[in-house]
C-alpha positions as CSV (number, residue, x, y, z in Angstrom):
1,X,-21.8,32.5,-6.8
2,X,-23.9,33.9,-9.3
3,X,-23.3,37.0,-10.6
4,X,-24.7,39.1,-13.8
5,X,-26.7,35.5,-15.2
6,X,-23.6,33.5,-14.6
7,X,-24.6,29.8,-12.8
8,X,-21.2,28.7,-11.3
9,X,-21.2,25.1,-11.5
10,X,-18.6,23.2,-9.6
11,X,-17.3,19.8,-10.5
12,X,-16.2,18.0,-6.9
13,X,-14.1,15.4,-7.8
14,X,-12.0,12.7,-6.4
15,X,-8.3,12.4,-6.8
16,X,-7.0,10.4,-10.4
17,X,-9.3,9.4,-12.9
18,X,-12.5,11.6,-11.6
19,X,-10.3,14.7,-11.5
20,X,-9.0,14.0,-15.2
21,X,-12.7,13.4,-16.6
22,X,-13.8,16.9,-15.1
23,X,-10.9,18.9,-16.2
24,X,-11.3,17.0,-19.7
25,X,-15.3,18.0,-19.8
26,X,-14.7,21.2,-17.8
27,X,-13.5,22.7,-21.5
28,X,-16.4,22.6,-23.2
29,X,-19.2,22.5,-20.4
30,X,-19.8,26.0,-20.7
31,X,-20.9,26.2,-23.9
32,X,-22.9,22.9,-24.4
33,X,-24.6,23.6,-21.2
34,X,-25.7,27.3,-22.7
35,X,-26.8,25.7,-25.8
36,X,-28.8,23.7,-24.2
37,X,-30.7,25.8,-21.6
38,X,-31.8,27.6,-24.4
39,X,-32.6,30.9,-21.9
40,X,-29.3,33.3,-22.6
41,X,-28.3,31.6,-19.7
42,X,-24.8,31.4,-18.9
43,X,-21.9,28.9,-16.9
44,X,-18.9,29.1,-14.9
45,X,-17.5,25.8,-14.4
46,X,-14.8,25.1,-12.3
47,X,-13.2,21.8,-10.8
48,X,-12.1,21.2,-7.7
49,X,-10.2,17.9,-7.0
50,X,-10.6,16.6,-3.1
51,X,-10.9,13.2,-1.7
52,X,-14.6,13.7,-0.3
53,X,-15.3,10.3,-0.1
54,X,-12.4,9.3,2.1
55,X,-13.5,7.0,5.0
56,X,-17.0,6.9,4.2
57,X,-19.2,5.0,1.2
58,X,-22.5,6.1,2.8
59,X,-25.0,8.5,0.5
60,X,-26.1,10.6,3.4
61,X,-22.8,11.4,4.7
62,X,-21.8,12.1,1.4
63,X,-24.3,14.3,0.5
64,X,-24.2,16.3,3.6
65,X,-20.4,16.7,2.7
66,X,-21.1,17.7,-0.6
67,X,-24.0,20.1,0.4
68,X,-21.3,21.5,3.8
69,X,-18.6,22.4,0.8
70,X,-21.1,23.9,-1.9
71,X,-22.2,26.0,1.6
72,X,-19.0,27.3,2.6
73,X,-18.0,28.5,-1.1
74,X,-21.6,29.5,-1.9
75,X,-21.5,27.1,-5.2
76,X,-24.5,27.6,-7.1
77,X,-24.3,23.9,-8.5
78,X,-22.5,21.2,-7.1
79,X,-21.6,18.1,-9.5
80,X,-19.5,15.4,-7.6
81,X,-17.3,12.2,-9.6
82,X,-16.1,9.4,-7.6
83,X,-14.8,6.1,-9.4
84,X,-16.0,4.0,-6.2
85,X,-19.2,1.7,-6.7
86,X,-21.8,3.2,-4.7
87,X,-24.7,1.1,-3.4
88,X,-28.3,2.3,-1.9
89,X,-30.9,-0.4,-0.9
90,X,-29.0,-3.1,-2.6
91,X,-28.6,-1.4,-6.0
92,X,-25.8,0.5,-7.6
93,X,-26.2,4.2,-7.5
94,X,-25.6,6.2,-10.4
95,X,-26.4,9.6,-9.5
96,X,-28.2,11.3,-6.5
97,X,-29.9,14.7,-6.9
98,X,-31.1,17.4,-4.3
99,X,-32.9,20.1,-6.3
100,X,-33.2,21.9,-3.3
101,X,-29.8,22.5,-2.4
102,X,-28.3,21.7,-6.3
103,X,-26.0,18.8,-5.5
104,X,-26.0,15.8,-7.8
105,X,-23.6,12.7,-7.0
106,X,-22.0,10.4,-9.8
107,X,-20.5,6.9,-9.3
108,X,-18.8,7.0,-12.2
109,X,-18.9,3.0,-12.6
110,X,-22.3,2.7,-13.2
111,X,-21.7,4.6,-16.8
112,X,-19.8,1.3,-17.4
113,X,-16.2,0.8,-19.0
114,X,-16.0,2.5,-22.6
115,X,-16.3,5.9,-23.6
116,X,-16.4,6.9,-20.2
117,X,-15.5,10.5,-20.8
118,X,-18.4,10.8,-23.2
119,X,-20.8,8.9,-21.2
120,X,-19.5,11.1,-17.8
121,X,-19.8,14.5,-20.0
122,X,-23.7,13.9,-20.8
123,X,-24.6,12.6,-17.5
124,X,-23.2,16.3,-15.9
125,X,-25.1,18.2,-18.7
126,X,-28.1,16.3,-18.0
127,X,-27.8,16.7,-14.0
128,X,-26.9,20.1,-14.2
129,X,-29.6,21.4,-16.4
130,X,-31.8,19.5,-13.9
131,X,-30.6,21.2,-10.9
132,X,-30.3,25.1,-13.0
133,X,-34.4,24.5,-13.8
134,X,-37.3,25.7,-12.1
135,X,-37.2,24.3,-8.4
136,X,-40.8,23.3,-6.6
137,X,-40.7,22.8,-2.8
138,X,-41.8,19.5,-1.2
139,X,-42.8,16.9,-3.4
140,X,-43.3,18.4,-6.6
141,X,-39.9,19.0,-7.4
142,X,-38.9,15.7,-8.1
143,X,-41.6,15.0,-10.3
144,X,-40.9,18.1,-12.4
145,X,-37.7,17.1,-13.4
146,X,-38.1,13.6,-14.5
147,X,-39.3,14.4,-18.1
148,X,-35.6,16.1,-18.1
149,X,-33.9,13.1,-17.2
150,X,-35.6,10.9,-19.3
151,X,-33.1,11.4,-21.9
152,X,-30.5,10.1,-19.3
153,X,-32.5,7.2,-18.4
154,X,-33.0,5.9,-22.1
155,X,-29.6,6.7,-23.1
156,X,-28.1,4.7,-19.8
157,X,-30.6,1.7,-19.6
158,X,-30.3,-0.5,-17.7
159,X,-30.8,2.8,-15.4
160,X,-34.0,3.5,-13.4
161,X,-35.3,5.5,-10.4
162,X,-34.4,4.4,-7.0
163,X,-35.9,4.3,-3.6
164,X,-34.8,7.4,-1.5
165,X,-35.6,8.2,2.1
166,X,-37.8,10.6,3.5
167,X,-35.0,11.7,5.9
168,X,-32.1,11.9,3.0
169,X,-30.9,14.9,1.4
170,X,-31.1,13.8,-2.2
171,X,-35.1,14.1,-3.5
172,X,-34.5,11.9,-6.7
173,X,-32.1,8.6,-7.4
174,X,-31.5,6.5,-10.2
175,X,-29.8,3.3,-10.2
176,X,-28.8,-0.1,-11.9
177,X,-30.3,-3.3,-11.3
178,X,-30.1,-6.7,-12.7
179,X,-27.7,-8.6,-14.7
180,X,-26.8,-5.8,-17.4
181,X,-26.6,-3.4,-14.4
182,X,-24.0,-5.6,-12.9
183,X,-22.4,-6.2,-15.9
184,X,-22.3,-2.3,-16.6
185,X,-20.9,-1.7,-13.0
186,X,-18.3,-4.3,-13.1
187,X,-16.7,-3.0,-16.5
188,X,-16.8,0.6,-14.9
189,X,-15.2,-0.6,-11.8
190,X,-12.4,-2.7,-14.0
191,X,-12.0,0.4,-16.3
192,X,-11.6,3.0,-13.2
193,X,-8.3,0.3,-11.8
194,X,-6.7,0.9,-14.8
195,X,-5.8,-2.6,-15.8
196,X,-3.0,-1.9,-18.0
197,X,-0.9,0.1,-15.7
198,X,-0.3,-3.5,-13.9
199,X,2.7,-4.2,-16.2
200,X,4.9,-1.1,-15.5
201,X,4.0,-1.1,-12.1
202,X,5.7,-5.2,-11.1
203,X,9.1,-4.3,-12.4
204,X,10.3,-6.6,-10.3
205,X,8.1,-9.6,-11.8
206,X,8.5,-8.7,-14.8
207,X,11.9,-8.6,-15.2
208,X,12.3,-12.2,-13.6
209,X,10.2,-12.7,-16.8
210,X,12.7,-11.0,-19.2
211,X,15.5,-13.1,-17.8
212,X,13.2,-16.3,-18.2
213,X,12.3,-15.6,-21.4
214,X,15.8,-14.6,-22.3
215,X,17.2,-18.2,-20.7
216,X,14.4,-20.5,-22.0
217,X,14.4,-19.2,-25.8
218,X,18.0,-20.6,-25.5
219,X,17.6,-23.7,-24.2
220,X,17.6,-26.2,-26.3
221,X,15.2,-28.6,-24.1
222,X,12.8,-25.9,-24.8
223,X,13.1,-26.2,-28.2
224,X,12.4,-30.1,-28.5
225,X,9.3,-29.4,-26.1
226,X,7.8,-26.4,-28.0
227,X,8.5,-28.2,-31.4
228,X,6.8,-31.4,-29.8
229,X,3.6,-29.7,-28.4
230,X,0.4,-29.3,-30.4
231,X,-1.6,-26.5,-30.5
232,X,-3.9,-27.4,-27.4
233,X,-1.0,-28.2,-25.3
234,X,0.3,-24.5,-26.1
235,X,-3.4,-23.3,-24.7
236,X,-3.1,-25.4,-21.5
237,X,0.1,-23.9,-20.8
238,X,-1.5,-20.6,-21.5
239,X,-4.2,-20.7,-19.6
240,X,-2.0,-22.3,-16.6
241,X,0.8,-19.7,-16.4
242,X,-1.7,-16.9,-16.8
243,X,-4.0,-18.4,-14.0
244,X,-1.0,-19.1,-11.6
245,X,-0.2,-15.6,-12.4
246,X,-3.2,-14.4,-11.7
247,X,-4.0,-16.5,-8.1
248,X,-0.3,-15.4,-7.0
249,X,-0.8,-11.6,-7.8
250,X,-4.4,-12.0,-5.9
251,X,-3.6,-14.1,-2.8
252,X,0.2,-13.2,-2.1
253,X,-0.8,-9.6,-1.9
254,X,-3.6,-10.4,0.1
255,X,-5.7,-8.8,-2.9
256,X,-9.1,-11.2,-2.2
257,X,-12.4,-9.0,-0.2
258,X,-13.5,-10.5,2.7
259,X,-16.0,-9.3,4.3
260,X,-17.1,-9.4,8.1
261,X,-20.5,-8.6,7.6
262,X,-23.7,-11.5,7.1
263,X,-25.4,-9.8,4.9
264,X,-26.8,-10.6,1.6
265,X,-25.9,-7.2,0.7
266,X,-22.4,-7.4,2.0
267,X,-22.1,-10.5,0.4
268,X,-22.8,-9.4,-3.1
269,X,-20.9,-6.4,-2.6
270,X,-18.1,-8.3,-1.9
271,X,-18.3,-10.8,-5.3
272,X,-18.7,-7.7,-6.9
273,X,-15.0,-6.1,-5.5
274,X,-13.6,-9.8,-6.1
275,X,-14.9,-10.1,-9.5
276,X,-12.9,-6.7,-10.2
277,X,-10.1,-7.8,-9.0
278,X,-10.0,-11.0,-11.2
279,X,-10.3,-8.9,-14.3
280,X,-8.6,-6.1,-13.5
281,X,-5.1,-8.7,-12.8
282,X,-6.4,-10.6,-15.7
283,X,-5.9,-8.2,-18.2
284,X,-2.7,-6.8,-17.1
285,X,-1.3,-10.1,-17.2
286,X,-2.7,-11.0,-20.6
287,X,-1.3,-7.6,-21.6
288,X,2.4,-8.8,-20.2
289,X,2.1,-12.3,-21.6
290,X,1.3,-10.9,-25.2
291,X,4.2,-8.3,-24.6
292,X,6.6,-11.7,-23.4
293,X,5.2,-12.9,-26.8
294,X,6.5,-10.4,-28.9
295,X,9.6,-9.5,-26.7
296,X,10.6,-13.6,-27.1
297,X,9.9,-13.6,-30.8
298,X,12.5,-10.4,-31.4
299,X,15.1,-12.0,-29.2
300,X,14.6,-15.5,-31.2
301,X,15.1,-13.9,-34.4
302,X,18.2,-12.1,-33.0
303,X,19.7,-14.7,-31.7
304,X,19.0,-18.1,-33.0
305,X,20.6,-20.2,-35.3
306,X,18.7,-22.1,-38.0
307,X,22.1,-24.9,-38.2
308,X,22.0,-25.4,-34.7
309,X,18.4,-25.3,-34.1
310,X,17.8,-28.3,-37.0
311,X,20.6,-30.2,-35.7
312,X,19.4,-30.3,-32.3
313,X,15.5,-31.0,-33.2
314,X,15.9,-32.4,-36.6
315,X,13.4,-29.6,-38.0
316,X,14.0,-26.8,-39.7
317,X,13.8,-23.0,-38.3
318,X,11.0,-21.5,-40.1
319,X,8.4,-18.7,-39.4
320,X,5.8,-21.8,-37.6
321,X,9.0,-22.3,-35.3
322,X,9.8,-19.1,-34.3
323,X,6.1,-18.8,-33.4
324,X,5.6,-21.8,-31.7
325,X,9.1,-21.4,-29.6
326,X,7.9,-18.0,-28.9
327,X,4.3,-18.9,-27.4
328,X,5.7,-21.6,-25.6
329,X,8.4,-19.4,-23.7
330,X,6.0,-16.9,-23.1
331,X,4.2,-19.4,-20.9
332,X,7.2,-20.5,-19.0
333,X,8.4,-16.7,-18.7
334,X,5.2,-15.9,-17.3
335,X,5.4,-18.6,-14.6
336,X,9.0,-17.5,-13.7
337,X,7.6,-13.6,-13.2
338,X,4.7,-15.3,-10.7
339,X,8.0,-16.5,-8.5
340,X,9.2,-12.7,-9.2
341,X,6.6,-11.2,-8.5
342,X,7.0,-12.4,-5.2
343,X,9.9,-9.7,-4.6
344,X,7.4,-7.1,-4.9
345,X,5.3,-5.3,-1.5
346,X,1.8,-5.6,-1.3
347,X,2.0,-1.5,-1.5
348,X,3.2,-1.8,-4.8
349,X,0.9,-4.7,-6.3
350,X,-1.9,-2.5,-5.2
351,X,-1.4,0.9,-6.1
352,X,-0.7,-1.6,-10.1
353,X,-3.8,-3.0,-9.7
354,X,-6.4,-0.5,-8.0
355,X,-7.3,3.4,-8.5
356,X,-6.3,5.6,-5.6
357,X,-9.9,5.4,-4.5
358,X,-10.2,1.6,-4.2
359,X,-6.9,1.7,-2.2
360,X,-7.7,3.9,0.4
361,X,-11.4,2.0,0.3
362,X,-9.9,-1.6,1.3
363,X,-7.3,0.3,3.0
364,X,-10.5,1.6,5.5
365,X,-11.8,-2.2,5.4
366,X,-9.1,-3.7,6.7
367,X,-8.7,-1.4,9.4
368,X,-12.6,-1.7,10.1
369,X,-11.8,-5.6,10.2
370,X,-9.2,-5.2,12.4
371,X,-11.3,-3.4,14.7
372,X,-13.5,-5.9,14.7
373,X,-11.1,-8.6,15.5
374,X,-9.6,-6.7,18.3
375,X,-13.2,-5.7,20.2
């Protein structure tokens, strides 16, 4: 609580990613946010890492938690991060602010997928200074603070002010609409999954890749095959490991959003998730095949032999032959870590490919299906 000037200002934030980006901007908050009040006013800020959007997406409910925790510790400010797409009215919520009871809600998604921790930083200063100015009752209080976040608006475009009900806790919305808005919320989402822990977490698939890679870069059918293949052969099998890859990862561990609900709103949330899920596999698995690149090249160099090799295809072993042998076995390793991949739990595929937060979300979606199946 306040005490002597100090505004305490507490950042709520979800397990993983969210809690890193608070601790990260919870360094230099102070300060900025003093600099910029410009009123020898002083901050406190603190973080406090809790799952307070477990079993719930809805704003209300969300807000009346928030609001309930800032209560019971008598918070001045209350800033909450989540990394799950939030949606109000068929938009993508990017922050939600009661002036009356200083609360302000972040989906962090919305601020899209690079420089995140800057992006997140200046969105707090800019809500919190918000919620430490002047409050008006009723109407007015609103109104008086949108010449402060005009600065966040124009520095986050495609974001604009949303619809908010007279019944809700929050007094003043913005949000992302449109196809630069979707864009913006898709690379957040993709960004908070954390694409490129995919490879370390399939051990299993890939080292059924390794041990293909390994095999096939000996093989002297290989070799004829890569050294007869042109360049847009080398693409097709690109593109066709990495997509059977891909469709395995997604549909053996049952990683495709269905949703029971009709509406147009469920529907496009649910393109949204699966469009996510696409790109988030997609990259890891681009990331392993250029790794089964480089991996395939080494072990060629170590263990080839240029004699042999030129007997066999009747050309020589050059740098262009390395390469090609190399690409070529990376597609066929890749295909063999599909099969391995199959060795793996759906646990583990997911906890690769999502955040903690989008786990436990289509964890509570399946459930909610099943529910529905069983009434």
């Amino acid at each position: 609580m306040s005490s002597q000037g100090v505004t305490v200002v507490t950042i709520l934030a979800d397990p993983d990613a969210p809690t890193e980006i608070a601790q990260r901007m919870a360094r230099i908050l102070p300060a900025r946010l003093a600099d910029r009040s410009g009123r020898g006013r002083r901050f406190d800020v603190e973080v406090v890492s809790e799952p307070f959007t477990a079993g719930t997406e809805d704003l209300p409910t969300l807000m009346h938690r928030i609001m309930d925790r800032g209560s019971a510790q008598n918070w001045d400010i209350v800033v909450a991060l989540t990394d799950l797409p939030l949606h109000s009215h068929g938009r993508k919520l990017v922050v939600d602010l009661s002036h009356e009871h200083g609360l302000a809600l972040l989906s962090l998604p919305t601020l899209g997928g690079l420089r995140l921790q800057t992006r997140a930083r200046r969105a707090v200063e800019v809500a919190v200074l918000s919620l430490a100015g002047p409050r008006a009752s009723g109407v007015e209080g609103p109104a008086q603070s949108q010449p402060l976040l005009a600065p966040f608006v124009s520095r986050f475009a495609p974001i604009h002010p949303g619809q908010v009900g007279a019944e809700e806790t929050a007094d003043l919305r913005y949000v992302v609409s449109g196809p630069r808005g979707y864009l913006r919320v898709l690379l957040g989402m993709v960004r908070a999954n954390r694409p490129w822990r995919l490879v370390p977490g399939l051990s299993k698939a890939l080292a059924a890749a390794l041990a293909t890679g390994a095999v096939a870069t000996v093989n002297s059918t290989i070799w004829s095959l890569a050294q007869s293949l042109s360049a847009p052969r080398l693409v097709i099998a690109t593109v066709g490991s990495v997509a059977l890859m891909i469709g395995w990862l997604i549909v053996d561990a049952n990683l495709w959003h269905r949703t029971a609900e009709h509406s147009p709103e469920a529907r496009q949330r649910a393109r949204l998730y699966n469009v996510s899920t696409v790109m988030t596999v997609g990259i890891g698995v681009l990331v392993c095949y250029l790794g089964l690149i480089v991996i395939n090249l080494v072990w060629a160099l170590f263990i080839l032999n240029g004699h042999v090799f030129a007997s066999t295809t009747g050309t020589p072993l050059d740098a262009a032959e390395y390469w090609t042998l190399s690409w070529f076995v990376a597609s066929v390793a890749t295909v063999g870590g599909a099969l391995g991949s199959g060795l793996e739990s759906d646990e583990a595929i997911r906890a690769a490919a999502y955040s903690k937060r989008e786990q436990e979300r289509r964890r509570m979606l399946q459930d909610d299906d099943g529910d529905q199946v069983v009434t």
